[in-house]
C-alpha positions as CSV (number, residue, x, y, z in Angstrom):
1,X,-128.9,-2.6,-91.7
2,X,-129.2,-1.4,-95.3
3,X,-131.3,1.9,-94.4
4,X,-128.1,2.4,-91.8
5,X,-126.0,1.8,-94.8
6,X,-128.1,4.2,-96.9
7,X,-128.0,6.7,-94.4
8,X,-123.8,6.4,-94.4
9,X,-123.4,6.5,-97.5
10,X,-126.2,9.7,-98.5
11,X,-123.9,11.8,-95.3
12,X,-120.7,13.9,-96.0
13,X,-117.4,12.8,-95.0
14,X,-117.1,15.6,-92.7
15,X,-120.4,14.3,-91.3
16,X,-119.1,11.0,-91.0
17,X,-115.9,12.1,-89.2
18,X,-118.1,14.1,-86.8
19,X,-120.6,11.1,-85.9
20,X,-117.3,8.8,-85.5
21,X,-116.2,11.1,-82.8
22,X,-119.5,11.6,-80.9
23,X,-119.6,7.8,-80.5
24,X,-116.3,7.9,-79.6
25,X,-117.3,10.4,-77.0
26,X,-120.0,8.8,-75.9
27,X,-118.0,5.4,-75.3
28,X,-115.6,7.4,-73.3
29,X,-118.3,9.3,-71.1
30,X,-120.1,6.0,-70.2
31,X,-116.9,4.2,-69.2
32,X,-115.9,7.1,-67.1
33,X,-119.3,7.0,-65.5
34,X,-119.3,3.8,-64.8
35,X,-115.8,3.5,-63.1
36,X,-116.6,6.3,-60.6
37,X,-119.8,4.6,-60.2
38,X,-118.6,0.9,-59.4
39,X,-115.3,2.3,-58.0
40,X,-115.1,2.7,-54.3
41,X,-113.3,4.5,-51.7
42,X,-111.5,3.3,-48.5
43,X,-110.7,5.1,-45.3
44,X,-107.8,3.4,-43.0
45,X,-109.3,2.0,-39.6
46,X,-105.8,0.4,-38.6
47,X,-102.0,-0.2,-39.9
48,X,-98.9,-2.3,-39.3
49,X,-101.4,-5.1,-38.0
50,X,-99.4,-8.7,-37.0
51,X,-101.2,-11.3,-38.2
52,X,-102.9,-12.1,-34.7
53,X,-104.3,-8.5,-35.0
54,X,-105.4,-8.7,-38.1
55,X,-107.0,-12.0,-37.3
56,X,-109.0,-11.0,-34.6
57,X,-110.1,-7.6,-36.2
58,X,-111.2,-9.2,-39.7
59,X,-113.2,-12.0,-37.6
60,X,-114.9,-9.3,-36.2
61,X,-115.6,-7.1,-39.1
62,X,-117.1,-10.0,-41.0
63,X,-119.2,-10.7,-37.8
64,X,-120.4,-7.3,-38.2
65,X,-120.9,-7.0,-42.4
66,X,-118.0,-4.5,-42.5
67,X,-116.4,-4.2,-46.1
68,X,-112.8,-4.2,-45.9
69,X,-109.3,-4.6,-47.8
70,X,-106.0,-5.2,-46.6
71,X,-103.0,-4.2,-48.6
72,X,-99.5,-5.4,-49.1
73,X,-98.2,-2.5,-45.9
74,X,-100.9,-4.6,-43.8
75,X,-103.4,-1.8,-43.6
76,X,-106.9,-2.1,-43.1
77,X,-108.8,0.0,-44.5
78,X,-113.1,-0.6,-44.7
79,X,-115.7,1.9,-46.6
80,X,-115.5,5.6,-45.7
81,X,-119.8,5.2,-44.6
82,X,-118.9,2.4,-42.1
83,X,-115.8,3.3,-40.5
84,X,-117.6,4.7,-37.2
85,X,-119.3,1.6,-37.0
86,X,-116.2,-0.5,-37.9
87,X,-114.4,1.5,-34.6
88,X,-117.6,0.6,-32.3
89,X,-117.5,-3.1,-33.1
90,X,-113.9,-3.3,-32.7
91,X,-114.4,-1.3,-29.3
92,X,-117.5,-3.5,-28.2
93,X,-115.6,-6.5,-28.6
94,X,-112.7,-5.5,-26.8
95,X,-110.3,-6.1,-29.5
96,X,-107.6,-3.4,-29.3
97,X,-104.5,-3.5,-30.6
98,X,-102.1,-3.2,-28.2
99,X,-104.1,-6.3,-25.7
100,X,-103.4,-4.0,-22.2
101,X,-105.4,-5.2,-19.5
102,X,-107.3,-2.6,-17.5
103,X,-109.1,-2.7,-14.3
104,X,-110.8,-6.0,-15.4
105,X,-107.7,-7.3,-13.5
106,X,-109.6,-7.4,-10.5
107,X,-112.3,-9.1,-11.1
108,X,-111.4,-12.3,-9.9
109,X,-109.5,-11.3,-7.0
110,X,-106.5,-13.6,-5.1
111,X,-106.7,-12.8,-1.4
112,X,-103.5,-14.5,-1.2
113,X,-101.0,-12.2,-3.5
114,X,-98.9,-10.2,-2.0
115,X,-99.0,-6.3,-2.0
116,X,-96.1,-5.7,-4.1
117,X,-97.9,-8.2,-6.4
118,X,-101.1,-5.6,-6.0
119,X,-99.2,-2.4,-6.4
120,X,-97.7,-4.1,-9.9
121,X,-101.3,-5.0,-10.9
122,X,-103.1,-1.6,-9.9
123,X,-100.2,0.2,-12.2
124,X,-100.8,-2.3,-14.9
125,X,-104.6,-1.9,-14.7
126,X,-103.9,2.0,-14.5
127,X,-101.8,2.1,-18.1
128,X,-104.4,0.1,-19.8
129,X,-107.3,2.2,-19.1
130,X,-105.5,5.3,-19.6
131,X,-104.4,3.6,-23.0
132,X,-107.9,2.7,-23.7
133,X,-109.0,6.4,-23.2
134,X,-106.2,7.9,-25.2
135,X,-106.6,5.4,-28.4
136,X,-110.5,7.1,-28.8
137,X,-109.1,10.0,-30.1
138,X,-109.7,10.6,-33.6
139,X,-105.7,11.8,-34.7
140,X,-104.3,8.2,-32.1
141,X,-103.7,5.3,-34.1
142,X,-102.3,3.9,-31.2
143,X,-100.6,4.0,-27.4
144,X,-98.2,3.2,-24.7
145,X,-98.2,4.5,-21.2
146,X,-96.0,4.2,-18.2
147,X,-95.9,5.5,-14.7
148,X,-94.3,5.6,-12.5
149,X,-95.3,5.4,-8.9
150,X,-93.4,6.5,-5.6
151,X,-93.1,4.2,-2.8
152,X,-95.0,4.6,0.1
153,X,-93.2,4.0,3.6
154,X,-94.5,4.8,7.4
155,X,-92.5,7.6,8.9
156,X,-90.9,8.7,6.0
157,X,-91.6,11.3,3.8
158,X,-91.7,10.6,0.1
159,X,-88.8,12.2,-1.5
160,X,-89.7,10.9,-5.3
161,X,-92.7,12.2,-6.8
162,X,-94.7,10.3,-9.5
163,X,-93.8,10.5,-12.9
164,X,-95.3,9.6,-16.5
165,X,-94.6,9.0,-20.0
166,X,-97.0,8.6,-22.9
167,X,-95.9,7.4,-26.4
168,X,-98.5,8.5,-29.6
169,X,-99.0,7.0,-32.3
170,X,-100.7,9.2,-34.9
171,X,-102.1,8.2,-38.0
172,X,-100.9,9.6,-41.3
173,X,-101.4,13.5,-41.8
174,X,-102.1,13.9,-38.2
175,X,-101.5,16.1,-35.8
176,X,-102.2,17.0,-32.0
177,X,-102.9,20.6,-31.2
178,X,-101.4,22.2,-28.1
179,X,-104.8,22.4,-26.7
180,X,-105.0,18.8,-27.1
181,X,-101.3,17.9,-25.8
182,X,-101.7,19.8,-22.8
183,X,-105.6,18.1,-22.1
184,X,-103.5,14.9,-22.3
185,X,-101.4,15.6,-19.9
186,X,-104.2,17.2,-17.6
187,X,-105.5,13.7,-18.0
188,X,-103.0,11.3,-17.1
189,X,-102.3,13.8,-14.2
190,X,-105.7,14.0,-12.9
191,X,-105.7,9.7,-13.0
192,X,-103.0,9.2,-11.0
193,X,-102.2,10.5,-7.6
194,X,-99.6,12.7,-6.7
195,X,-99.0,13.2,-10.3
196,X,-98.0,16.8,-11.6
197,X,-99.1,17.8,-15.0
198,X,-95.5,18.9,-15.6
199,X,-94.1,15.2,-15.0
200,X,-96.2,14.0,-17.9
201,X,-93.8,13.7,-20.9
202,X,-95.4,13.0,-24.7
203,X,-93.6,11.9,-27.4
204,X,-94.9,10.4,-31.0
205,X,-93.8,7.6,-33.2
206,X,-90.6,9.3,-34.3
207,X,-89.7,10.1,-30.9
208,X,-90.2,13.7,-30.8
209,X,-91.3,15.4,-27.5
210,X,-94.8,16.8,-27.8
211,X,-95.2,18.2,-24.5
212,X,-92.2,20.8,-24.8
213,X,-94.6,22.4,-28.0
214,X,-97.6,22.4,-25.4
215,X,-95.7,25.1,-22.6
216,X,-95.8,27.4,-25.4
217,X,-99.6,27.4,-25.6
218,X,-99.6,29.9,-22.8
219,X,-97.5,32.0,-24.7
220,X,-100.1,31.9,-27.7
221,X,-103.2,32.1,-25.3
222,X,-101.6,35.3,-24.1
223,X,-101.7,36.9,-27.5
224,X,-104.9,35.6,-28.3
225,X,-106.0,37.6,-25.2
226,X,-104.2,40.6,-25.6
227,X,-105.6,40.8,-29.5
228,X,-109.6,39.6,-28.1
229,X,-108.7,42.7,-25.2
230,X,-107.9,45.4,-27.8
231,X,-110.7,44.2,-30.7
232,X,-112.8,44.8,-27.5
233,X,-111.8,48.0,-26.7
234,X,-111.6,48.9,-30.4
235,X,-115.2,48.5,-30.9
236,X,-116.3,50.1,-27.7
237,X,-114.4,53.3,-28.8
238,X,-115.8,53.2,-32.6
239,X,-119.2,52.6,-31.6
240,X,-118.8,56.7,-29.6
241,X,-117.3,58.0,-32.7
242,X,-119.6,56.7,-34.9
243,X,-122.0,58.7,-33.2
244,X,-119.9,61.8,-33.9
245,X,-117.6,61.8,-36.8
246,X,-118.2,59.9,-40.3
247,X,-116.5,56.6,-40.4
248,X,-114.0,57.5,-43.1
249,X,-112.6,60.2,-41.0
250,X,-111.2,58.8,-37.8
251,X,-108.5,55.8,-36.8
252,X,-108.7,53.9,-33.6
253,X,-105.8,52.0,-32.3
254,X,-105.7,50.7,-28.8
255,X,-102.7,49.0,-27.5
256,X,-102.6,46.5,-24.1
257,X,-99.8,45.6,-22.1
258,X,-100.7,42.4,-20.1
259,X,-98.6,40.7,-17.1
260,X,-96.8,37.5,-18.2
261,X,-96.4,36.3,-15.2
262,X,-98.2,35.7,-12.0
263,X,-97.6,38.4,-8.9
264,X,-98.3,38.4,-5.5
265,X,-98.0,41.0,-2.9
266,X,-98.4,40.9,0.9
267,X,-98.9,44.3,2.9
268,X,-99.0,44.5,6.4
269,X,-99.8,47.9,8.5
270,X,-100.4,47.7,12.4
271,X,-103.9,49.6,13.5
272,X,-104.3,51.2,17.6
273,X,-106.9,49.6,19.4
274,X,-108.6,53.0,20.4
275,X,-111.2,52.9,23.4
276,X,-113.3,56.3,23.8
277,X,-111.2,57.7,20.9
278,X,-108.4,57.3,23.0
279,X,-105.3,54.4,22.3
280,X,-105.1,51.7,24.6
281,X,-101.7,51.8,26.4
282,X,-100.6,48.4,27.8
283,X,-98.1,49.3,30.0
284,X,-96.4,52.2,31.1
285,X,-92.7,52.3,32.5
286,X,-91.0,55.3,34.2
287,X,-87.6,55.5,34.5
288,X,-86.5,58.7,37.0
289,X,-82.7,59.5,37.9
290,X,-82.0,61.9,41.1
291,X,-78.9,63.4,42.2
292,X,-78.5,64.0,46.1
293,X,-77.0,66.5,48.2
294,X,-76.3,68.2,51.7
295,X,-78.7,70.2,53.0
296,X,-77.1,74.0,53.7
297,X,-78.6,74.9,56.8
298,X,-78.8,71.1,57.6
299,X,-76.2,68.9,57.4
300,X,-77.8,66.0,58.8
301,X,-80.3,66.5,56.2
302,X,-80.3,65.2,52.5
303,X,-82.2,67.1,49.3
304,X,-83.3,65.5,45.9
305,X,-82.7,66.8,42.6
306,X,-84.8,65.3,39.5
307,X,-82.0,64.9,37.0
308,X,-83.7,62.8,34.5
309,X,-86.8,61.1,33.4
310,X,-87.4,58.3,31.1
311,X,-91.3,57.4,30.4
312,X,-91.7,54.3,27.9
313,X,-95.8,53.5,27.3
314,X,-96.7,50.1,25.6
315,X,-100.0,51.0,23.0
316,X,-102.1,47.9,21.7
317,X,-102.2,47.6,18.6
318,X,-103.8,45.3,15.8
319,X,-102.0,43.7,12.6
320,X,-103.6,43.6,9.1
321,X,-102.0,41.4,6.5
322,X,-103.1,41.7,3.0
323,X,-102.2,39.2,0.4
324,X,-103.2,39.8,-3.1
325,X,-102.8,37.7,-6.3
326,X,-102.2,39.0,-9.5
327,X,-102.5,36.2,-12.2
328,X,-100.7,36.1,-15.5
329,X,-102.9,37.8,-18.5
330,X,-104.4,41.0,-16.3
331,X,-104.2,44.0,-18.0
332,X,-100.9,46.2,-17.0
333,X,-101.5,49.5,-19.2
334,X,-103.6,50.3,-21.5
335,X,-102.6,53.1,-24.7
336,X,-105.3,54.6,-26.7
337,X,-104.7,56.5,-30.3
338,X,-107.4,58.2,-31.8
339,X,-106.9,60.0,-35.2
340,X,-109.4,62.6,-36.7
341,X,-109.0,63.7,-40.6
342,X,-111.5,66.7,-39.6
343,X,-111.1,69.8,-37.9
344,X,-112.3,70.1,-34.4
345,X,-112.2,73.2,-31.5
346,X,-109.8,72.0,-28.6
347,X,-112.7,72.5,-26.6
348,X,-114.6,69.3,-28.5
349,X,-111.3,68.2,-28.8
350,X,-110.6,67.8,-24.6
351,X,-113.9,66.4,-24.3
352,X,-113.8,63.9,-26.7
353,X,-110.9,62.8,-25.1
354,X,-112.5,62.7,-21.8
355,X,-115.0,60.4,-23.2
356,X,-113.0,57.9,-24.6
357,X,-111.1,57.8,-21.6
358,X,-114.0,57.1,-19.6
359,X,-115.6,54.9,-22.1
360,X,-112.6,52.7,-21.9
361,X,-111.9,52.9,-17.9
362,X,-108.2,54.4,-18.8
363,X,-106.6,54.6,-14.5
364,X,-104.0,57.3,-14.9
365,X,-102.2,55.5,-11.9
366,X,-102.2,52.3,-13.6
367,X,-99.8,54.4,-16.4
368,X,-103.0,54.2,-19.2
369,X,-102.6,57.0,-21.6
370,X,-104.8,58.5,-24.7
371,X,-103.7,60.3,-27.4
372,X,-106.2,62.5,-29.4
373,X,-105.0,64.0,-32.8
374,X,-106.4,66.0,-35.4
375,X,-104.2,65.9,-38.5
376,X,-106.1,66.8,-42.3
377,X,-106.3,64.3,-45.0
378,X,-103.0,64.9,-46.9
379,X,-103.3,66.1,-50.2
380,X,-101.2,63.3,-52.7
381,X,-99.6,63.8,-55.9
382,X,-101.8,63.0,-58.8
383,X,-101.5,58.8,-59.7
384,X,-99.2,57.7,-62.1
385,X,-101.4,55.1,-63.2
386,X,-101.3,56.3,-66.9
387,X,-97.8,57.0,-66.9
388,X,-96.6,54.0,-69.3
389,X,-93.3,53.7,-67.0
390,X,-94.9,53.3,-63.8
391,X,-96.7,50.0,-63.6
392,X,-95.7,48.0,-60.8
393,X,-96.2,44.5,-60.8
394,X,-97.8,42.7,-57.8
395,X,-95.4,41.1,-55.2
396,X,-97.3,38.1,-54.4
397,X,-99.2,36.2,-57.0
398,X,-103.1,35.9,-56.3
399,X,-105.1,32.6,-57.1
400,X,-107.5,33.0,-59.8
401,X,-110.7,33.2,-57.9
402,X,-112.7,32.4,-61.2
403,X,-110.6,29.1,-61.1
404,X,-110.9,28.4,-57.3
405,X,-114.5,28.3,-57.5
406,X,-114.6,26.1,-60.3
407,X,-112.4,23.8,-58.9
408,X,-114.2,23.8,-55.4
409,X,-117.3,23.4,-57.7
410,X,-115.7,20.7,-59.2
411,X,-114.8,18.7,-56.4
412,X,-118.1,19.0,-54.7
413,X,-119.5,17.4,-57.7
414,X,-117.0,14.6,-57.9
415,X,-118.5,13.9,-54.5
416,X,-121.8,12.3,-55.7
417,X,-120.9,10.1,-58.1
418,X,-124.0,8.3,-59.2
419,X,-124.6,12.1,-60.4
420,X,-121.6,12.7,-62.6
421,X,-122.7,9.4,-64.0
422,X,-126.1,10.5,-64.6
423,X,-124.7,13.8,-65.9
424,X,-122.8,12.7,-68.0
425,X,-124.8,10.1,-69.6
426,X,-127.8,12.4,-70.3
427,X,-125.3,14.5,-71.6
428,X,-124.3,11.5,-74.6
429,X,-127.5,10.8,-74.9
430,X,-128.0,14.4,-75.6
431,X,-125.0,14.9,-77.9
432,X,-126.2,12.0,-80.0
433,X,-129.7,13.3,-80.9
434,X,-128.4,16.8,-81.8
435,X,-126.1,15.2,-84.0
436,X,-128.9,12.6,-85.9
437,X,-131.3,15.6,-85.9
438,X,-128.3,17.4,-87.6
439,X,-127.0,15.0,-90.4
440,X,-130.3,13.6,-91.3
441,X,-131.1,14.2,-94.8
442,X,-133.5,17.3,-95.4
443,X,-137.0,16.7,-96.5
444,X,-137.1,17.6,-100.2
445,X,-139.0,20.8,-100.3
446,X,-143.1,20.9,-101.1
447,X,-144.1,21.2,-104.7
448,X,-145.9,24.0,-106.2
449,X,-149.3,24.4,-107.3
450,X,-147.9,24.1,-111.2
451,X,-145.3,21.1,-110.6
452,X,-148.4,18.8,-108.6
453,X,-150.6,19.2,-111.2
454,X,-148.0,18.5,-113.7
455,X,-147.2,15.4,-111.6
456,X,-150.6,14.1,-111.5
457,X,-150.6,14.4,-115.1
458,X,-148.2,12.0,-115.5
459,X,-149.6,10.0,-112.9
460,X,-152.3,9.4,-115.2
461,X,-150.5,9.0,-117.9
462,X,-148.6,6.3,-116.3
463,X,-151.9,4.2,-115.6
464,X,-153.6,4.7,-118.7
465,X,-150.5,3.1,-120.3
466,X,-150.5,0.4,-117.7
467,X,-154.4,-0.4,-118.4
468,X,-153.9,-0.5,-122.0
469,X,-150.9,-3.1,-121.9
470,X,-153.2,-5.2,-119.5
């Protein structure tokens, strides 16, 4: 304690201040560390649990040495490295939170219930699996489906067809895709019979309708195609000119006009049945008029006169019918613009276009066009970049990306907590021996040759005196 005090007392008081703050420092650094050591994150496995839910579910986490927490909303949240094992167990055991039967109905089987009894049970059975399927998905807290069925009579057609409804709840900050809302409905479709994907109907917790946003998925699959069909073309087209002209002398743009909706066309056309390369005739009918009259030199005679003549023939022929199917997303027309910054002969010129054109398949009867120009690099006005009263501004403001990496850098490190608190207590540890190794006293500076003998002078001097006092 009193060479600490010595120490204190031999520093500067700007030496003192400095070492007051470095422990300070160092205080701060380890509590830090040791709070995002010891502190621990929780990822929500349910909410808005009754009590019977959240009975069952905790007896079943602390069967299974699952950490959990429930707070005051009654949310359950257990440790973000178990919550895939949290959702097996609670799947394994059966425990769900909504309690809907499924085709486990059946297994003990009354041979004396009645078949509207059975029809209620199959639907019931029916819901609960389809429930069961839809709560595995990763953005479905929970859900409710109903159906629907049509009865079923002999001798009568059914005019009601079989309808559904499924209610989502999502959890919090999550959202279905299209994709995914129209894969639901494709699902509860393909389950139950007679079911359209159209008569599916999704709605969420707030009681939006989901399955209205999922028709327009065709309507974004149709652009993705269209853009996919021109990148395609696009490349095919650079990759020729590459082989030709410089890359920072020619433009490609390639336009697609697809169908948006489905066609289909029947033709018909009647073919003779030839035999020996002559047509069959099925029948032939004459039809023959004649006008009679007195003979001249005999009256008791009659003559004929051919006055007209009808002949109708009856060929064989054949019927073709032709049916074809045009789906939604073919390609209608296809436009192709090619711009060259060099000059070119219209002789290279016309076969370079005939060379695109066949490189991309262009059918002039389909209405596909190409356009071919050759227009010079245009020759600008010198910048006005040191003018002093042109500077524009940027519209938009751009992040920093010096900051965003640090950032992303940051939280990637805030990620492995026992290393910030290693970090950050090597770091202290660190700090603290620079700053002893800094406000140490200095070593008093080695003697010369002169001043040690002069001490040991009076070294000896010192004992002599001593020896003669003894």
């Amino acid at each position: 304690m009193n060479t600490f005090m010595n120490i204190w007392h031999s520093i500067s008081q700007k030496n003192r201040i400095s070492f007051i703050l470095l422990v300070v420092a160092i205080l701060l650094l380890a509590a830090i560390s040791l709070f995002l050591l010891f502190s621990q994150n929780y990822s929500l496995l349910f909410s808005n649990l009754s009590q019977q839910e959240q009975s069952l579910i905790v007896k079943e986490l602390n069967r299974s040495g699952i950490d959990y927490t429930i707070d005051d909303q009654n949310s359950l949240y257990v440790d973000p490295d178990q919550l895939h094992k949290a959702r097996l167990a609670i799947a394994n055991s059966g425990l769900e939170q909504n309690q809907l039967p499924g085709l486990e109905l059946f297994d003990q089987a009354d041979y004396g219930i009645s078949k509207f009894a059975q029809k209620i049970n199959y639907q019931r059975a029916l819901q609960g699996e389809l429930v069961r399927t839809i709560n595995t998905l990763e953005e479905v807290r929970f859900s409710r489906v109903h159906i629907v069925l049509p009865e079923t009579r002999a001798f009568r057609a059914n005019s009601s067809k079989a309808k559904a409804s499924v209610t989502l709840a999502l959890h919090p900050g999550k959202k279905l895709s299209p994709l995914q809302i129209e894969g639901l409905r494709t699902l509860v479709a393909s389950a139950v019979p007679n079911l359209l994907a159209n008569q599916v109907t999704i709605i969420d917790q707030n009681g939006q309708q989901l399955s209205t946003d999922a028709s327009k998925f065709s309507a974004f699959s149709t652009i993705n195609q269209k853009r996919d069909l021109e990148l395609f073309y696009q490349k095919k087209v650079e990759r020729l000119l590459r082989r030709i002209v410089a890359n920072s002398q020619y433009t490609v743009n390639i336009d697609i006009a697809l169908n948006q909706v489905s066609e289909s066309i029947h033709q018909e056309r009647s073919i003779p049945v030839r035999e020996n390369g002559k047509v069959i005739v099925r029948q032939t009918v004459e039809d023959k008029k004649y006008q009679f009259a007195k003979d001249k030199q005999n009256d008791m005679a009659l003559t004929d006169r051919l006055t007209d003549e009808h002949i109708r023939r009856e060929y064989v022929f054949s019927k073709e019918t032709r049916t074809k199917k045009q789906p939604a997303g073919t390609i209608k027309s296809i436009t192709v613009a090619v711009l060259l910054s060099s000059e070119i002969s219209n002789t290279d010129q016309n076969k370079l276009t005939d060379l695109i054109s066949k490189s991309v398949g262009l059918q002039p009867g389909r209405g596909d066009s190409i356009s071919v120009s050759v227009i010079p690099a245009l020759q600008l006005p010198e910048s006005k970049a040191n003018n002093d009263e042109y500077n524009p501004q940027p519209v938009f403001d751009t992040p920093n990306s010096e900051n965003t990496f640090f950032q992303t850098l940051a939280d990637k490190v805030l990620e492995k907590k026992e290393v910030v608190s290693l970090v950050f207590s090597l770091t202290g540890i660190t700090l603290f021996l620079i700053v002893l190794l800094t406000i140490r006293k200095k070593k008093p500076e080695r003697l010369t040759k002169d001043e040690r003998q002069q001490l040991l002078l009076e070294v000896k001097n010192w004992l002599k005196v001593d020896s003669n006092e003894r």
